[in-house]
PDB file of N, CA, C and O in Angstrom:
ATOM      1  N   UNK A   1       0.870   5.081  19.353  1.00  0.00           N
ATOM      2  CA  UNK A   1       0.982   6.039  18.274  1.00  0.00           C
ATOM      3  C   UNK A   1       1.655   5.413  17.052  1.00  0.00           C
ATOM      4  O   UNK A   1       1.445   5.931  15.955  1.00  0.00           O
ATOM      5  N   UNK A   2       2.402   4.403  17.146  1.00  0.00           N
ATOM      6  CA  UNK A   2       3.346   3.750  16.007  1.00  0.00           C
ATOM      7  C   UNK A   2       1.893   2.933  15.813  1.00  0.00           C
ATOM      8  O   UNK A   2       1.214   3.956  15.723  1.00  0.00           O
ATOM      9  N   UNK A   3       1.307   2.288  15.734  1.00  0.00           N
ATOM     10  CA  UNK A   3       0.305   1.623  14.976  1.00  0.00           C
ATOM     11  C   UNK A   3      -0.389   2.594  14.254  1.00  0.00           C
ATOM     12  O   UNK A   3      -0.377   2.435  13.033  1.00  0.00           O
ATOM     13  N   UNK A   4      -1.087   3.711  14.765  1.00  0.00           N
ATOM     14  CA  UNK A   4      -1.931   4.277  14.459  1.00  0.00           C
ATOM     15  C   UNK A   4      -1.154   5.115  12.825  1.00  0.00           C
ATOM     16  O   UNK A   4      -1.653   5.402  11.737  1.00  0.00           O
ATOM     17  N   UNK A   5       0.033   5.244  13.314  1.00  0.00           N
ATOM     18  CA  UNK A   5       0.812   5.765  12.434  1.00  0.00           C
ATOM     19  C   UNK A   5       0.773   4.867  11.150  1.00  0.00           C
ATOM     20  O   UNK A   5       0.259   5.133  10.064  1.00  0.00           O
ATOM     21  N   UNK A   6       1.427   3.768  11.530  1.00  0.00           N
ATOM     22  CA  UNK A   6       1.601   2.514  10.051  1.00  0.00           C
ATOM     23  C   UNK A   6      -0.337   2.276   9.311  1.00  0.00           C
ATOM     24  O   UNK A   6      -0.630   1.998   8.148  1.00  0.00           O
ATOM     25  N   UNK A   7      -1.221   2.495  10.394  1.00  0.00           N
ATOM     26  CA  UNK A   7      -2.507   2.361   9.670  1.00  0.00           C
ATOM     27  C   UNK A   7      -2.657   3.983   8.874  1.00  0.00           C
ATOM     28  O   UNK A   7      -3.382   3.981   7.879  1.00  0.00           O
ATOM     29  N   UNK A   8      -2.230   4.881   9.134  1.00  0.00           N
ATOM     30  CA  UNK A   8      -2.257   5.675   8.537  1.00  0.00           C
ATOM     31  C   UNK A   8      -1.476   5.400   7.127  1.00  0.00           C
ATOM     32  O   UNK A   8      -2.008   5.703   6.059  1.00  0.00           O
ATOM     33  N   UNK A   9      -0.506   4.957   7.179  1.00  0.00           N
ATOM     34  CA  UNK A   9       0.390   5.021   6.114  1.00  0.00           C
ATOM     35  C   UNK A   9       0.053   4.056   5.167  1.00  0.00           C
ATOM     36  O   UNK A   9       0.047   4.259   3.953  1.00  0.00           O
ATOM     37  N   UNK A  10      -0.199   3.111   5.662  1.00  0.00           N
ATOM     38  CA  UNK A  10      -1.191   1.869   4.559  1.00  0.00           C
ATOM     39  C   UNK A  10      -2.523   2.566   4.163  1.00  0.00           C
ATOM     40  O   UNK A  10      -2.912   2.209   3.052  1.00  0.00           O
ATOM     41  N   UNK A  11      -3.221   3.358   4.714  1.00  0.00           N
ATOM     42  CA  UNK A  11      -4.215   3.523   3.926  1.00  0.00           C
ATOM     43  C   UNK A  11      -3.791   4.605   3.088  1.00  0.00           C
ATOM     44  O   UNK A  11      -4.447   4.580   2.046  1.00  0.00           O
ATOM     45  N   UNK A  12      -2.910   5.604   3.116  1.00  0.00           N
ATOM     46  CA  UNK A  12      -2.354   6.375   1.965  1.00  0.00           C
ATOM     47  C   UNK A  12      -2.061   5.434   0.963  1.00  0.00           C
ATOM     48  O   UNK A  12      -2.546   5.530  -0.164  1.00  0.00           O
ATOM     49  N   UNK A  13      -1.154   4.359   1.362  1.00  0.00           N
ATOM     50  CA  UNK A  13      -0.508   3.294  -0.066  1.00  0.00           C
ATOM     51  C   UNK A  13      -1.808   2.585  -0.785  1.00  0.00           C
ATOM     52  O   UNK A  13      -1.828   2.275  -1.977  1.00  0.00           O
ATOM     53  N   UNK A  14      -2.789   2.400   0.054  1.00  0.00           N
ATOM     54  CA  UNK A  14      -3.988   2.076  -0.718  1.00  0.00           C
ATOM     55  C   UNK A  14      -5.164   2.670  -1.472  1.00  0.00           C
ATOM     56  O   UNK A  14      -5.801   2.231  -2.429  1.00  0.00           O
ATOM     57  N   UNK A  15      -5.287   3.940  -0.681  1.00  0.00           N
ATOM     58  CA  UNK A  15      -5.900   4.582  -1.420  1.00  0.00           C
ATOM     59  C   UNK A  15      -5.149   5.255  -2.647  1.00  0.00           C
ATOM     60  O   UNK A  15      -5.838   5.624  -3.598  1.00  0.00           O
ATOM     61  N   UNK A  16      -3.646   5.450  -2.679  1.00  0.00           N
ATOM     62  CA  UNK A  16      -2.934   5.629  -4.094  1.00  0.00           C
ATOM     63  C   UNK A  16      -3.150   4.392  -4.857  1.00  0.00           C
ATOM     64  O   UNK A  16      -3.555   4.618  -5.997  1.00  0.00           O
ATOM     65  N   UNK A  17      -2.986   3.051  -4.540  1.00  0.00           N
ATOM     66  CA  UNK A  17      -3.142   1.597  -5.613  1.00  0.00           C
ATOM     67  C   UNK A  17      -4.645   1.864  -5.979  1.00  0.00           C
ATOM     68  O   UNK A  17      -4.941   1.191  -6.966  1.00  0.00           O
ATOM     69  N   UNK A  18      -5.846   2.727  -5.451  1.00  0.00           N
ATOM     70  CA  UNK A  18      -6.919   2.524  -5.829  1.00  0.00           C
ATOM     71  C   UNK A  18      -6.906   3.486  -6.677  1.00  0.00           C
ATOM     72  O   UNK A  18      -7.341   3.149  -7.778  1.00  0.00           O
ATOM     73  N   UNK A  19      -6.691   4.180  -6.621  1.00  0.00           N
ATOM     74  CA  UNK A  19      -6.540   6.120  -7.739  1.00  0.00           C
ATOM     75  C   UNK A  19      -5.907   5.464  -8.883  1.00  0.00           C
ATOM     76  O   UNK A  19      -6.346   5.874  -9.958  1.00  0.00           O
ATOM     77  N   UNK A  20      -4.972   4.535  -8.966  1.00  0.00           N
ATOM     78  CA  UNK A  20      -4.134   3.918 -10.162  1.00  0.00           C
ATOM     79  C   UNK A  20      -5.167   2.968 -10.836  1.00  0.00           C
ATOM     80  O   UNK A  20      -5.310   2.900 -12.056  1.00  0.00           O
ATOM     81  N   UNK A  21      -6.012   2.098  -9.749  1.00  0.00           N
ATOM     82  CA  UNK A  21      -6.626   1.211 -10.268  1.00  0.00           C
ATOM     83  C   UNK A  21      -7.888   2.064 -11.318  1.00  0.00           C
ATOM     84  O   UNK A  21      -8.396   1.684 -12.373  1.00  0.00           O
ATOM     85  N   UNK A  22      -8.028   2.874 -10.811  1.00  0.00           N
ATOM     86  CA  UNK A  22      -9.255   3.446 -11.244  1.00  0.00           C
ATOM     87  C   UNK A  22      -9.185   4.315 -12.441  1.00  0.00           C
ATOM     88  O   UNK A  22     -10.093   4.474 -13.256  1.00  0.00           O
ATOM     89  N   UNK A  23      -7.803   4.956 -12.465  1.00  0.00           N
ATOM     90  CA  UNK A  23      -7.570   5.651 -13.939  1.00  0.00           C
ATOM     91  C   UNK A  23      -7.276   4.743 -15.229  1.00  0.00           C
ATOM     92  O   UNK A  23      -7.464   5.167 -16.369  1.00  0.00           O
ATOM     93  N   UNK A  24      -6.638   3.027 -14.853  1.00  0.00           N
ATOM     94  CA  UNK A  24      -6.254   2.428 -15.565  1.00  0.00           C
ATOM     95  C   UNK A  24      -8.034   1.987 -16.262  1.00  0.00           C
ATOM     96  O   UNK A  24      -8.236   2.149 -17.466  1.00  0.00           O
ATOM     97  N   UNK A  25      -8.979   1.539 -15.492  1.00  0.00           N
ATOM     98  CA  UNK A  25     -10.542   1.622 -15.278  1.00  0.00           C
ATOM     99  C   UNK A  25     -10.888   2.331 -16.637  1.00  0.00           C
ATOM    100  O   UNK A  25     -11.127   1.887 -17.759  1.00  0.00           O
ATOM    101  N   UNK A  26     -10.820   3.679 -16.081  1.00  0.00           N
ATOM    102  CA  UNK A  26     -11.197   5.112 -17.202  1.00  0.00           C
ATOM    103  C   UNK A  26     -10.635   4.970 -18.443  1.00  0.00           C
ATOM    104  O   UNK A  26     -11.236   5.232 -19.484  1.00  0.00           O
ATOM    105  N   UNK A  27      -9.066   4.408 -18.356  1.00  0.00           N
ATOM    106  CA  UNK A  27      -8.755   4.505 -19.545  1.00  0.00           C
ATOM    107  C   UNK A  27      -9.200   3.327 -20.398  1.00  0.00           C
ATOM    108  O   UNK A  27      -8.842   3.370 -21.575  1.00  0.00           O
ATOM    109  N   UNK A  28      -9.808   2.443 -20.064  1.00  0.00           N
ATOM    110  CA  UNK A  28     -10.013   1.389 -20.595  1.00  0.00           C
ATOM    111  C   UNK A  28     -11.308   1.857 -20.914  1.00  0.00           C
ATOM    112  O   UNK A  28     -11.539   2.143 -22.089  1.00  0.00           O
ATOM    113  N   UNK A  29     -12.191   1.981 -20.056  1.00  0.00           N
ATOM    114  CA  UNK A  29     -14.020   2.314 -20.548  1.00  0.00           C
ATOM    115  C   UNK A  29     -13.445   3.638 -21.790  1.00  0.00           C
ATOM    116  O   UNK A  29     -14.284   3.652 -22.691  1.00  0.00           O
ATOM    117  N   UNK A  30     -12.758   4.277 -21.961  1.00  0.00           N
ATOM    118  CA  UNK A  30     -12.281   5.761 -23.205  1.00  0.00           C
ATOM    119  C   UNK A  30     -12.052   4.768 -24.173  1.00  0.00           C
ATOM    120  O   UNK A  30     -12.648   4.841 -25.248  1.00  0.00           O
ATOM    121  N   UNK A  31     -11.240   3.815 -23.930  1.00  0.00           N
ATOM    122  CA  UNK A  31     -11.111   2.952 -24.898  1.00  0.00           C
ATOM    123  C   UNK A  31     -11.963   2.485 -25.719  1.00  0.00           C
ATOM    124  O   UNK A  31     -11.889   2.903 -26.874  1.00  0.00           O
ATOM    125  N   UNK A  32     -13.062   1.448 -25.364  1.00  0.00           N
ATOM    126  CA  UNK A  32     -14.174   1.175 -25.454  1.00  0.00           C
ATOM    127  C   UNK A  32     -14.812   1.957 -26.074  1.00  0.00           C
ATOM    128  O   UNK A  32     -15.330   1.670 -27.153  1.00  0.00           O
ATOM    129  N   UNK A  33     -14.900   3.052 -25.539  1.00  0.00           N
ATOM    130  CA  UNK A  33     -16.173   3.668 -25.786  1.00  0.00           C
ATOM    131  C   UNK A  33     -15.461   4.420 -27.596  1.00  0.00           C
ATOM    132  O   UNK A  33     -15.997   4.544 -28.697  1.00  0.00           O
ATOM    133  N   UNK A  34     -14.380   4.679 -27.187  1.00  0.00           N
ATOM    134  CA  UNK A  34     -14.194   5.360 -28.681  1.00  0.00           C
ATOM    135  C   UNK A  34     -13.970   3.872 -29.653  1.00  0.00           C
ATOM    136  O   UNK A  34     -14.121   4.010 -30.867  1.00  0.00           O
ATOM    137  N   UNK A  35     -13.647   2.601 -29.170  1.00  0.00           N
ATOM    138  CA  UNK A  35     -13.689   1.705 -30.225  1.00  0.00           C
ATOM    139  C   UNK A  35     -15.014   1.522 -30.747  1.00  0.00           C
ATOM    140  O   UNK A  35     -15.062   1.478 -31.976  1.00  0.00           O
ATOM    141  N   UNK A  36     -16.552   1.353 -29.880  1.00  0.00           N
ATOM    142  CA  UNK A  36     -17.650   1.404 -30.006  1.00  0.00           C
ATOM    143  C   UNK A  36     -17.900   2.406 -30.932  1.00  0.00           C
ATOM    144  O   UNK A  36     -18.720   1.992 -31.752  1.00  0.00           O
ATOM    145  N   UNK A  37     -17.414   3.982 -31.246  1.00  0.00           N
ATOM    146  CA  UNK A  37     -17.954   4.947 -31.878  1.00  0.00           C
ATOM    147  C   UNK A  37     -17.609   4.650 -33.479  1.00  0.00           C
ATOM    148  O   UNK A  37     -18.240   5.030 -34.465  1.00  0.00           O
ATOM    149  N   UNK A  38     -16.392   3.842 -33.412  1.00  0.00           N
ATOM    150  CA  UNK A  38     -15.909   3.959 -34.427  1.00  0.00           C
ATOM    151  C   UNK A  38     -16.466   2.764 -35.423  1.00  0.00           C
ATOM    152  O   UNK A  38     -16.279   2.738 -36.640  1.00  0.00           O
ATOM    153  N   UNK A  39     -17.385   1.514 -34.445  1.00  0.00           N
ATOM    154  CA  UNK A  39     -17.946   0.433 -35.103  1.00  0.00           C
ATOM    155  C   UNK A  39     -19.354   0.829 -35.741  1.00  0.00           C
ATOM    156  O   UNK A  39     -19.920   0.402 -36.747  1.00  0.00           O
ATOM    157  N   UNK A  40     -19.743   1.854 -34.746  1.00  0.00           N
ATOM    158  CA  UNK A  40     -21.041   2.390 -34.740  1.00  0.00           C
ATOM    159  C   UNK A  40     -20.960   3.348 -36.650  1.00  0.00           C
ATOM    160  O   UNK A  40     -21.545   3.177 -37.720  1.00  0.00           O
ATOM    161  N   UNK A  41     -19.782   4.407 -36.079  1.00  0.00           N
ATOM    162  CA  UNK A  41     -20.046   4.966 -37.477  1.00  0.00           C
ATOM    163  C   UNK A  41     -19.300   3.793 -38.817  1.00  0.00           C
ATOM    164  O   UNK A  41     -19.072   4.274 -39.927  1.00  0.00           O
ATOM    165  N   UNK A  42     -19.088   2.777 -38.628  1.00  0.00           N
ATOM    166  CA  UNK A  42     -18.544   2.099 -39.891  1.00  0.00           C
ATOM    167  C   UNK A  42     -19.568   1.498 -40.703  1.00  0.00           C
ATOM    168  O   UNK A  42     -19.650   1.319 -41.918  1.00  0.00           O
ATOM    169  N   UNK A  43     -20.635   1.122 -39.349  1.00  0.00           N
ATOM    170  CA  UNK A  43     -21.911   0.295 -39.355  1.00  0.00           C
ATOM    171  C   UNK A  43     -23.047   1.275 -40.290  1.00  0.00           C
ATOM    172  O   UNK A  43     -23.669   1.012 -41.319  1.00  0.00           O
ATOM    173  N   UNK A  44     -23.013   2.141 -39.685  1.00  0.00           N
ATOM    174  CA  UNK A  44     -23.870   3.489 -40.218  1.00  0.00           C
ATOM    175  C   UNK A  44     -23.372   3.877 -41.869  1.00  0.00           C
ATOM    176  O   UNK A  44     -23.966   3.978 -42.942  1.00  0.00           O
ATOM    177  N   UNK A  45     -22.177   4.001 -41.486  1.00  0.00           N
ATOM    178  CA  UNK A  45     -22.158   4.341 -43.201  1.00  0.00           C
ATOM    179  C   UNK A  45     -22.074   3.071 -44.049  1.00  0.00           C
ATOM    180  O   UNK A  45     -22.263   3.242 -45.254  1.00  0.00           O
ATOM    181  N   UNK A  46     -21.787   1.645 -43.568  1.00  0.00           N
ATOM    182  CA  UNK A  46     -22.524   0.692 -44.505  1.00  0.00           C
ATOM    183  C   UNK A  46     -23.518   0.532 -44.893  1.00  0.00           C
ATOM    184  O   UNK A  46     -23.671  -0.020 -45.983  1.00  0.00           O
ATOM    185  N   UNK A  47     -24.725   1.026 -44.025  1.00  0.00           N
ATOM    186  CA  UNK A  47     -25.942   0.904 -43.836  1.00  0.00           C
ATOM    187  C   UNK A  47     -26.327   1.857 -45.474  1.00  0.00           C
ATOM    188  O   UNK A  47     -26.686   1.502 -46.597  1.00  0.00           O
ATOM    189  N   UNK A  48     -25.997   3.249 -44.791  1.00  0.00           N
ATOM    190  CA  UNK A  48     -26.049   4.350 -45.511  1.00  0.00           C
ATOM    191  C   UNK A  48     -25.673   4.208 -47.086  1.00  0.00           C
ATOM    192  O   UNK A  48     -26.251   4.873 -47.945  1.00  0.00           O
ATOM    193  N   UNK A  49     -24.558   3.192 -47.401  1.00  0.00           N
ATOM    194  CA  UNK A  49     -23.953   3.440 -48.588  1.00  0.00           C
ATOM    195  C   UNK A  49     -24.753   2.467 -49.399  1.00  0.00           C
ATOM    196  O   UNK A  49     -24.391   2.274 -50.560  1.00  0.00           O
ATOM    197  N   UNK A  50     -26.284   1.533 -48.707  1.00  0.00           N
ATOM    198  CA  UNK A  50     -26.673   0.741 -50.001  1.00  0.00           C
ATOM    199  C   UNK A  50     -27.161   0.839 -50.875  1.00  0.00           C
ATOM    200  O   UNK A  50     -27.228  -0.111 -51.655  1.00  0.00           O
TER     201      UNK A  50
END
C-alpha cells in the first residue's frame, strides 16, 4: 500500500508540473497571437495608407 500510495502522489505532483506547463504554453501562444494581430493590423494600415 506505501508504493501504491507514493505512485499516487507523484502522479498528482506531475500532473500539477503539467497544468503549469501548459498554462505557461497558453500564455505564450495569447502572446503570439496578439503580437501577430498587432503586426497584421500595422501591415494593413500601411498597405491602406498608400
Amino acid at each position: 500500500m506505501t508504493m501504491l500510495r507514493k505512485y499516487w502522489t507523484e502522479a498528482d505532483a506531475r500532473c500539477e508540473d503539467l497544468r503549469r506547463e501548459l498554462a505557461g504554453a497558453e500564455d505564450f501562444a495569447r502572446s503570439l497571437h496578439a503580437h501577430l494581430a498587432r503586426l497584421v493590423g500595422a501591415a494593413t494600415e500601411s498597405v491602406a495608407g498608400r
